[in-house]
C-alpha positions as CSV (number, residue, x, y, z in Angstrom):
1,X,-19.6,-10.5,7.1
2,X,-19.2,-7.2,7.8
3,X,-17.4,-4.1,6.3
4,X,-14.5,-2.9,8.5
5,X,-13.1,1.0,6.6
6,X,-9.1,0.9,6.1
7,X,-7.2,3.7,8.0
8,X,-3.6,4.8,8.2
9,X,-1.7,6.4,11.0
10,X,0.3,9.5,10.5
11,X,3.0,11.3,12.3
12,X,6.1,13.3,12.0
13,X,9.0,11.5,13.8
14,X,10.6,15.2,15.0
15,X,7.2,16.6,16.4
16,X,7.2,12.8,18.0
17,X,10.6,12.6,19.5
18,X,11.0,9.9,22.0
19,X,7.1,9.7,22.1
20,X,6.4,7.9,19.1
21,X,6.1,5.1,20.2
22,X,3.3,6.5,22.7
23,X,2.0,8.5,19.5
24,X,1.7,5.3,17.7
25,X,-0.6,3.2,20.6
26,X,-2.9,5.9,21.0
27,X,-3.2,6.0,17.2
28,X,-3.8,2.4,17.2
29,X,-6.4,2.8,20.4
30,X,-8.5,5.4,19.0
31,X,-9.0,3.9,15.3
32,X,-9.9,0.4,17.1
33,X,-12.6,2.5,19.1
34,X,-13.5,3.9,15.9
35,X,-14.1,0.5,14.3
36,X,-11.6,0.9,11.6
37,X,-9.1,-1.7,10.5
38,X,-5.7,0.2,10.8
39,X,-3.3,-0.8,7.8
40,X,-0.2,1.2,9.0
41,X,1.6,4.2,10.2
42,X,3.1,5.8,8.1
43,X,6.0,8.0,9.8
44,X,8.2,11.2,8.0
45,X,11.1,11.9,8.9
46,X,12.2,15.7,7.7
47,X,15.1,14.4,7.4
48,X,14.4,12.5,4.4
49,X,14.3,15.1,1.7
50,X,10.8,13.4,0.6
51,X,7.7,15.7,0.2
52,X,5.9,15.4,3.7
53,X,2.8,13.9,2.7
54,X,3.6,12.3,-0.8
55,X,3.8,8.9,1.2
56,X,0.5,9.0,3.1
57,X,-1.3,9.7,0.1
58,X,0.3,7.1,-2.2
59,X,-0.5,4.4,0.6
60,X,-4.1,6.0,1.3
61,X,-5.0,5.6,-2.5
62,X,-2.8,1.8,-2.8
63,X,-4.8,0.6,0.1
64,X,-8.5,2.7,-0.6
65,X,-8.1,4.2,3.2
66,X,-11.2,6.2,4.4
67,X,-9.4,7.8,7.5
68,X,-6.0,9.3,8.2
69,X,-5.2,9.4,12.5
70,X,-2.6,11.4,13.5
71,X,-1.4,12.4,17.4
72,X,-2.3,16.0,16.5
73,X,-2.5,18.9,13.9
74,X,1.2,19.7,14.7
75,X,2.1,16.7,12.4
76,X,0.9,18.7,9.6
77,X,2.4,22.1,8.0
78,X,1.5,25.0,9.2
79,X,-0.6,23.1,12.3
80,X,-3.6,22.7,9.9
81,X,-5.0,19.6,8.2
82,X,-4.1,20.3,4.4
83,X,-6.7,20.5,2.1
84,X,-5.8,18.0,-0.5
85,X,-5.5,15.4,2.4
86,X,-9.2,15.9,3.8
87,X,-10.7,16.3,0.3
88,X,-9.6,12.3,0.0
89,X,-9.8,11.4,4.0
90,X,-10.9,12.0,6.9
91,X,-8.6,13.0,9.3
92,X,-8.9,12.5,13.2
93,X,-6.7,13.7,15.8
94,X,-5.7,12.3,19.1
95,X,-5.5,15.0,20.9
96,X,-7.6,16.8,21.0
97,X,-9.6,14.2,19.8
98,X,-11.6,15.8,16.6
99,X,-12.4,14.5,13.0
100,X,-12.1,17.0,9.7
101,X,-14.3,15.0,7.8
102,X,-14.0,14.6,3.8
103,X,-15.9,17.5,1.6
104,X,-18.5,16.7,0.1
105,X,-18.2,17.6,-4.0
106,X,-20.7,20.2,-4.4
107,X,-23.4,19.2,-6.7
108,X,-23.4,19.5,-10.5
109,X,-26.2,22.1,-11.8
110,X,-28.8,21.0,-13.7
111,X,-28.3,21.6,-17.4
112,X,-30.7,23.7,-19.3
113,X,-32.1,22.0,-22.3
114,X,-30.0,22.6,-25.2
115,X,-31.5,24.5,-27.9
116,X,-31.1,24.2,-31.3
117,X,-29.9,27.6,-33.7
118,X,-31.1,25.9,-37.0
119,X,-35.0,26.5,-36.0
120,X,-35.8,22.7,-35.5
């Protein structure tokens, strides 16, 4: 048997427009070519009053996702993948096609030994 990642889909329904449905294949296209197993899209809709990404990350944690594909970094604010997202996923675009893989946690310093004031 063999391990297949979990990904989501992502993508703002205004930035979409009548192309979401397009959007949504080539989401679907480039995670099969990745050789993930794609659990859903998850769509926003401004409209919704809902914090953009509060969604995506509740369903990325629910269903232990490794990647997040979205059409492009105009589905995020500001045109940028946000931080918080790509320190839990990585995130690949459609077009162009690009990943913004996951940071690594930096290492923890080795300790120095502790030393004791009493004189033992």
């Amino acid at each position: 048997m063999r391990y297949t990642p979990t990904a989501l889909g992502y993508l703002r329904t205004d930035v979409s427009g009548v192309s979401q449905q397009w959007d949504e294949s080539e989401i679907r296209r480039l995670a099969a070519r990745y050789g993930y197993d794609l659990a859903e899209i998850v769509p926003y809709d401004p409209a919704s009053g809902r914090p953009p990404l509060a969604r995506l990350k509740a369903q990325a944690t629910r269903l232990d996702a490794e990647a997040v594909f979205v059409p492009s970094l105009e589905h995020f604010p500001d045109g940028e993948a946000p931080g918080s997202l790509v320190q839990r996923l990585d995130v690949v675009t459609v077009h162009p096609e690009s990943t913004c893989s996951r940071r690594a946690v930096p290492p923890v310093p080795d300790r120095a030994p502790v030393r004791r004031v009493d004189g033992a």
